[in-house]
N, C-alpha and C positions, 0 to 999 in steps of 0.2 A: 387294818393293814391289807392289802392286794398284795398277794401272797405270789402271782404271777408278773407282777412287776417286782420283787424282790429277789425271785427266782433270777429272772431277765440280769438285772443288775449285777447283781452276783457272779455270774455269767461273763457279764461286759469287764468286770473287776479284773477277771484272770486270763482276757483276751490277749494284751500282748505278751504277758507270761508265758503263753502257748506257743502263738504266735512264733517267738523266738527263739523256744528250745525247739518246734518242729522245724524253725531255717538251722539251726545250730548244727544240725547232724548230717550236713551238707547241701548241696544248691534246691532252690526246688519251687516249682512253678505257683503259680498262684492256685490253680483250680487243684493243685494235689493238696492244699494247706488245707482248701473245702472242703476237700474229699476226709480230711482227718478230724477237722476239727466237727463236721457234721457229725462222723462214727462214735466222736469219743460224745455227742451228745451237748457237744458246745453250740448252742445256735447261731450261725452266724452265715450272712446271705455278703454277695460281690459287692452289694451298696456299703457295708459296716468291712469290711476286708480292703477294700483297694484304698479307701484314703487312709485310714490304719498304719496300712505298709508303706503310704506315702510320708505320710508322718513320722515313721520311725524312719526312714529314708533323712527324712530335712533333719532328722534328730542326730544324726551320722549312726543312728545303729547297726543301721544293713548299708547294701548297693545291692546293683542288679546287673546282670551280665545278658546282652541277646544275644538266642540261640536258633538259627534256622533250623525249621523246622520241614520236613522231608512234605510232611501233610496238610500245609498250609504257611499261615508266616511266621514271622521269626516269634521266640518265647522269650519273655523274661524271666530268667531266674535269679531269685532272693537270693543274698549271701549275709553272714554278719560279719561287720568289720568287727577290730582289735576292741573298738569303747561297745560296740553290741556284743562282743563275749563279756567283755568286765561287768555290764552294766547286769547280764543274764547274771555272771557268778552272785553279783549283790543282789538281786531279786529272788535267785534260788538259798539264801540265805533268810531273807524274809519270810520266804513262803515255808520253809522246814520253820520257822519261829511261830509264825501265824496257824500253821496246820496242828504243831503242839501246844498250842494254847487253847486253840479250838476246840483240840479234843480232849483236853483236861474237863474243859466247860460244859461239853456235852456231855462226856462222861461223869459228870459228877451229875446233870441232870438224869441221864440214865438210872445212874445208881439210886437214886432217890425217888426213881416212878413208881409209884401205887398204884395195884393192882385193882380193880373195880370194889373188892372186897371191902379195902381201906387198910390191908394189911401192909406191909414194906417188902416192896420186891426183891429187895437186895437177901441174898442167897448165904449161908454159913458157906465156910470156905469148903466143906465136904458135908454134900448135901446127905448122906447115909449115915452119918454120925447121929444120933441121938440129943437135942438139944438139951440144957439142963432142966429148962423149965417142962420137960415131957414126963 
C-alpha cells in the first residue's frame, strides 16, 4: 500500500465537503477557499479547485457573483444555492455517520494495541486500584 497516495485520496474524498461548508458561511473568493483549505492541512493547488468549483457550479450547487475589485479586476465570488445548502445538510449527515463509525473502528483498534512487551494495553478503569490477580 503507498501510504502517500492514500493519504492524497483521502484527502480528494472530503474536498467538496469542505469546499462547501467554507462557501456556506457566506460569499467568498476563490484564493481565500486556498488560503483555508491549505491551513486546515487539506492539499489542494488552483489546478484541483477551479474545475472543482466549476463542477459543483454545472451541478447547480453554488453560483458566482463579480465583484470589482478597487486593486485590479473584477472577483468572483462563490455562493450556495437552495440544492448546495440541502445537498451540504445531506452530506453533513454522512459525514457525522462516517466519522462515528470510523471512530468506533479505530477505537476498538486502539483498545486492542499491544504494547512491545506483549501485554494488553488496555488500562483497568482506575489505574490505582489493585488488580485481583496482585
Amino acid at each position: 500500500m503507498n501510504i502517500e497516495n492514500a493519504q492524497v485520496q483521502m484527502r480528494k474524498g472530503i474536498l467538496e465537503f469542505c469546499i462547501l461548508h467554507i462557501i456556506s458561511r457566506g460569499e467568498v473568493y476563490a484564493s481565500d477557499m486556498l488560503d483555508e483549505l491549505t491551513s486546515a492541512r487539506i492539499m489542494v493547488v488552483e489546478g484541483t479547485l477551479y474545475p472543482l468549483l466549476t463542477r459543483l457550479k454545472n451541478a447547480g450547487l453554488l453560483d458566482y457573483k463579480w465583484v470589482e475589485s478597487t486593486s485590479g479586476p473584477p472577483r468572483k465570488y462563490y455562493i450556495l444555492t437552495e440544492l448546495g445548502r440541502s445537498s451540504l445538510d445531506a452530506l453533513n449527515e454522512t459525514w457525522q455517520e462516517l466519522a462515528e463509525s470510523v471512530n468506533a473502528i479505530v477505537g476498538k483498534a486502539e483498545q486492542h494495541k499491544k504494547p512491545a512487551n506483549g501485554a494488553s494495553s488496555v488500562l483497568p478503569s482506575d489505574p490505582t486500584t489493585p488488580s485481583a490477580n496482585a
